[in-house]
C-alpha positions as CSV (number, residue, x, y, z in Angstrom):
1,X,-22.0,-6.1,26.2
2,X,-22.5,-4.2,22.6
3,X,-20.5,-3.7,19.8
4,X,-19.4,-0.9,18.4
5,X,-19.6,-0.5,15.0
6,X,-17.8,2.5,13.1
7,X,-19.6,5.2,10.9
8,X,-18.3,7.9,8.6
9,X,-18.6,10.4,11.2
10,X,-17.1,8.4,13.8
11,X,-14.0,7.5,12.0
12,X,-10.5,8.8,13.3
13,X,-7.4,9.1,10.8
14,X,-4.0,8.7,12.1
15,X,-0.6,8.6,9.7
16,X,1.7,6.0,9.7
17,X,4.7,5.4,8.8
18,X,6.1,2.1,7.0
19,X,10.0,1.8,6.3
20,X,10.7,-1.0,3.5
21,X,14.2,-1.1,3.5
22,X,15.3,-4.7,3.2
23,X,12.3,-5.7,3.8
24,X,10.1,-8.2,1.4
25,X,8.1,-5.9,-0.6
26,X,4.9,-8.7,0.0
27,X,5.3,-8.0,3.6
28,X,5.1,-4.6,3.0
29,X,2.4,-4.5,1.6
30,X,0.1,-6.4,3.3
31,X,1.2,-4.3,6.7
32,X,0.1,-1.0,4.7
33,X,-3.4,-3.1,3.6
34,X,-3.9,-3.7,7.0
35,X,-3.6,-0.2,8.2
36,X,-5.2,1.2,5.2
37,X,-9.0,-0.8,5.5
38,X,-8.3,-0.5,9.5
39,X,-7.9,-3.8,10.6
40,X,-5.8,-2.8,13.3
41,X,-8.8,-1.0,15.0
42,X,-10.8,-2.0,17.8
43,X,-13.9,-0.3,15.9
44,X,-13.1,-1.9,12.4
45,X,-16.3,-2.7,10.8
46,X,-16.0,-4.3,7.0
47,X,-18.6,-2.2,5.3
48,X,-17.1,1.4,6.4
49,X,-13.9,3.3,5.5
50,X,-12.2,3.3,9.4
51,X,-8.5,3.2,7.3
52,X,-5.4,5.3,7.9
53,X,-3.4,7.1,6.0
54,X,-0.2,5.5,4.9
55,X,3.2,6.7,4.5
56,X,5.7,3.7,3.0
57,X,9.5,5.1,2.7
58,X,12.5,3.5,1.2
59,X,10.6,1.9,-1.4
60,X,13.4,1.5,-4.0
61,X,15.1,-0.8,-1.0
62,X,12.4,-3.1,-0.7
63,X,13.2,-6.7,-1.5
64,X,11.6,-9.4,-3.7
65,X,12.9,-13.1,-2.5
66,X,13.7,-16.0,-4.9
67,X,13.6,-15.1,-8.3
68,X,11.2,-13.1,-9.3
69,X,13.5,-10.0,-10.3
70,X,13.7,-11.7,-13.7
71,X,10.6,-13.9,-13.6
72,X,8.1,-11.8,-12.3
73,X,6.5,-9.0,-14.6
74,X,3.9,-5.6,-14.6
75,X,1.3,-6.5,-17.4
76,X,-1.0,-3.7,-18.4
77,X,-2.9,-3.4,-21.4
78,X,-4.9,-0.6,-24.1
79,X,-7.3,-2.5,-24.7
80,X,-6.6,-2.5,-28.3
81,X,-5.3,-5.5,-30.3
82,X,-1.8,-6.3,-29.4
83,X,-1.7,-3.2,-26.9
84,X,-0.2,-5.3,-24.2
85,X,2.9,-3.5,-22.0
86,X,4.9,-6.2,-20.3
87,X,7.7,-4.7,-17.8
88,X,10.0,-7.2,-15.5
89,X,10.3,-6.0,-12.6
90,X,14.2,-5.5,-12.4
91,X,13.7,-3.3,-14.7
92,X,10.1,-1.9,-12.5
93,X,12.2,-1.6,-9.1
94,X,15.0,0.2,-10.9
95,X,12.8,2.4,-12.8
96,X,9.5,3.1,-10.8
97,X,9.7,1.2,-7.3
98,X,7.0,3.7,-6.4
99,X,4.7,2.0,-8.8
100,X,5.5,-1.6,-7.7
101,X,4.9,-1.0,-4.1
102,X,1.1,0.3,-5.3
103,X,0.4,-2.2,-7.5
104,X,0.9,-4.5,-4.7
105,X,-0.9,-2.7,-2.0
106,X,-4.1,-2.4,-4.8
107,X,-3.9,-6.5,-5.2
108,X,-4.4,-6.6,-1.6
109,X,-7.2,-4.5,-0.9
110,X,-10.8,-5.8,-1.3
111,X,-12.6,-5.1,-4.7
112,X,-15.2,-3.3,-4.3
113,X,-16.2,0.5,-3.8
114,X,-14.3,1.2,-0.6
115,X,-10.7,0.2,-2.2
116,X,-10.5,3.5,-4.4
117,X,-10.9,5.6,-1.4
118,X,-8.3,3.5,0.6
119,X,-5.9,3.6,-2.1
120,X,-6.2,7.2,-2.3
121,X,-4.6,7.5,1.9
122,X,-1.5,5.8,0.5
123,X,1.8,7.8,-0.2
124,X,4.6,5.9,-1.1
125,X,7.9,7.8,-1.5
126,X,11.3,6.6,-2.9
127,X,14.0,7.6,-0.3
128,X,13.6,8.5,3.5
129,X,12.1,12.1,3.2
130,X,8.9,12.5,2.8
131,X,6.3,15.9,3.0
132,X,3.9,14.6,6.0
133,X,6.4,15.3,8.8
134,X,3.7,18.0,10.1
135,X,0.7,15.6,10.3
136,X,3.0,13.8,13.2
137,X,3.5,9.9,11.7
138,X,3.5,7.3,13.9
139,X,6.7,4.9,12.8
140,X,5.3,1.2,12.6
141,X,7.5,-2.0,12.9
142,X,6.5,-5.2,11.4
């Protein structure tokens, strides 16, 4: 028995679709990074980009346990002195949920080459429309 391992030309892309609503937003994300390296493939081979493209709706209803509403926060920084932007994220989900469901789908992606590419199959949308209907998503539950 052999194994099949995947190559760029080999690779088929599918769309998904991910609801968050009431959902932890954790959760979420690691079911998108799943889908988005494609580690729910039988032909998923680390070292090639065999992802899907990822669709995550309801992102403003997504739900962060315990209490890190108030303790948890964005950090970014300009890379000058005293340039860093702190933003808690009640104020994040209220203001960009979009952004928050990224930054946690990017944490979970490997860090290397591949993760730009991967990143750049994820579409993350605030309310329950979205503009892919014609590519045919396939709804997931997790």
């Amino acid at each position: 028995m052999s194994t099949t391992l995947a190559t760029k030309a080999t690779v088929e892309r599918k769309w998904y679709v991910l609801d968050a609503a009431d959902k932890p937003l954790g959760k979420t994300a690691v079911a998108a990074a799943d889908i988005l390296r494609g580690k729910n493939k039988v032909t998923y081979t680390p070292n090639v980009d065999c992802g899907d493209y990822v669709i995550i709706i309801n992102a403003e209803k997504a739900v962060l346990t315990g209490k890190k509403l108030e303790q948890k926060y964005y950090r970014r920084h300009s890379g000058w002195v005293g340039g860093l932007h702190e933003t808690q994220y009640k104020t994040l989900m209220k203001e960009r949920p979009e952004l928050a469901m990224t930054v946690a789908v990017k944490g979970m992606l490997q860090k290397n080459k591949l993760s730009y590419s991967q990143l750049t199959r994820l579409r993350v949308f605030r309310g329950t429309e979205h503009p892919h209907a014609a590519q045919k998503p396939v709804v997931v539950e997790f």
